[in-house]
N, C-alpha and C positions, 0 to 999 in steps of 0.2 A: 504494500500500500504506500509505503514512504517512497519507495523507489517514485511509481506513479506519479504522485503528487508533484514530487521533484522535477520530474520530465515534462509535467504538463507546467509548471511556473519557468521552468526554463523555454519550452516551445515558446509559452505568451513572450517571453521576453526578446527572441530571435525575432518571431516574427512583427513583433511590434515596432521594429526602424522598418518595417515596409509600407509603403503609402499604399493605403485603401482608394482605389478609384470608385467604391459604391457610396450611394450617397445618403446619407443619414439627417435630412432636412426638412425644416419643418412642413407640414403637408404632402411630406412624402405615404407612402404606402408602400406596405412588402406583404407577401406572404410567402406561406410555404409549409414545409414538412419537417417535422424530428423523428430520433429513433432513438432507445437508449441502448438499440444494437444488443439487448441483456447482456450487457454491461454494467450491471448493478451490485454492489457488494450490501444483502441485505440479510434477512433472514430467510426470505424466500428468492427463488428464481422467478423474473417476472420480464417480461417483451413488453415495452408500451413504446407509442407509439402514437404520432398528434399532428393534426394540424391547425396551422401557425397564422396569424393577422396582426400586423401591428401596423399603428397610424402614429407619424409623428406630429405630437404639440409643440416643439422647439427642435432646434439643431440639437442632435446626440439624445434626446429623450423621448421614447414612446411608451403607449399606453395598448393593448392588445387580449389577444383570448388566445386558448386553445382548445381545441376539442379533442380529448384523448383518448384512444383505445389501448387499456392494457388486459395482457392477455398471460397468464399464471394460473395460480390456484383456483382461480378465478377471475370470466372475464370482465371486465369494470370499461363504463364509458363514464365520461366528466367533462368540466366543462372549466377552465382556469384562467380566470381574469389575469393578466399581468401586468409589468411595468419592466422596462428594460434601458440602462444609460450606460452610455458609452462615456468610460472614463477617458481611454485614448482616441485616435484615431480606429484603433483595432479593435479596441480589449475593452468586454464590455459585462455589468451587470445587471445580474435580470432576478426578481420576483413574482413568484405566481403564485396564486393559493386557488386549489381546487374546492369549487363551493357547490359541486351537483356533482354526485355521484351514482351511476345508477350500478348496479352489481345483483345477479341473480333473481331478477323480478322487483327490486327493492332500490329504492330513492331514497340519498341523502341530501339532503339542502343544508347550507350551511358549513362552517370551516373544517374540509374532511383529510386537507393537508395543508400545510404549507411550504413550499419549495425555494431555493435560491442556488445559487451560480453565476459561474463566471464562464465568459466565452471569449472567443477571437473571430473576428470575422475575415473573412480568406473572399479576394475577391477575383472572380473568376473571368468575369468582365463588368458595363459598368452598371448591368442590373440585375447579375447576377451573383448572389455571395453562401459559400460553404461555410459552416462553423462550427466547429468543433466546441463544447461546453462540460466543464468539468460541476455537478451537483451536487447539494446537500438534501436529499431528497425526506419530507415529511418530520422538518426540524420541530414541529407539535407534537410528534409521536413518538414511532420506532425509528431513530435515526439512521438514514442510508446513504451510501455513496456512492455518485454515479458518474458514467459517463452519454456523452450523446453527440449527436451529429444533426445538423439540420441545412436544407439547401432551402434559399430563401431568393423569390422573385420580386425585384419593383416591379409594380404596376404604373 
């Protein structure tokens, strides 16, 4: 795990002298797709997997959802308000809390996680960007830690 961690604050750090050509401005729009690849060091093995909307209110600050399909012990859909600010050009964080959860016939409403991380955005061309995010997945609960991947389009 320490190894990981270390790899991934080195990675942010490398790639962060590179100039992002995507643009992160206010009234922009992006969407897109994540995966936690199960990738996750939890107590259970779990695949989730979402798609992604954010709308920027200012330069480097959005506000957004996802809507998540995770598939394990059980499969769960939700629905996760977030908030995401890019400290650098690159390197950016993000909070979501999932507030609808639906799992085996049965609805939650209300704060059924809360999430946070840190990403880089890798740009692929100039409205197209990869992003690799390292997670603290359900810091209200049973603490996990994750990795994920998301390919994100301006509209």
């Amino acid at each position: 795990m320490k190894k990981l961690i270390v790899s991934t604050v080195l990675a942010c750090a490398f790639f962060s002298t590179a100039e992002v050509n995507a643009q992160t401005s206010k009234g922009d729009i992006w969407i897109g797709g994540a995966s936690n690849l199960g990738l996750s060091i939890t107590p259970e093995f779990g695949l989730n997997a979402s798609v992604t909307g954010d709308y920027y209110l200012q330069d480097r600050l959005s506000v957004g959802a996802a809507v998540d399909l995770g598939i394990g012990s059980a499969t769960v859909i939700g629905l996760s308000p977030r908030v995401q600010y890019f400290i650098t050009e690159s390197i950016y964080a993000n909070v979501n809390a999932n507030v609808m959860s639906i799992a085996g016939g049965t609805t939650n409403v209300g704060l059924n996680s809360l999430n946070a991380g840190v990403g880089y955005w890798y740009s692929l061309s100039d409205n197209v960007v990869a992003s690799p995010m390292l997670n603290l997945n359900d810091v209200t609960g049973t603490l996990g830690i994750g990795a994920s991947m998301s390919l994100q389009v301006k509209l």
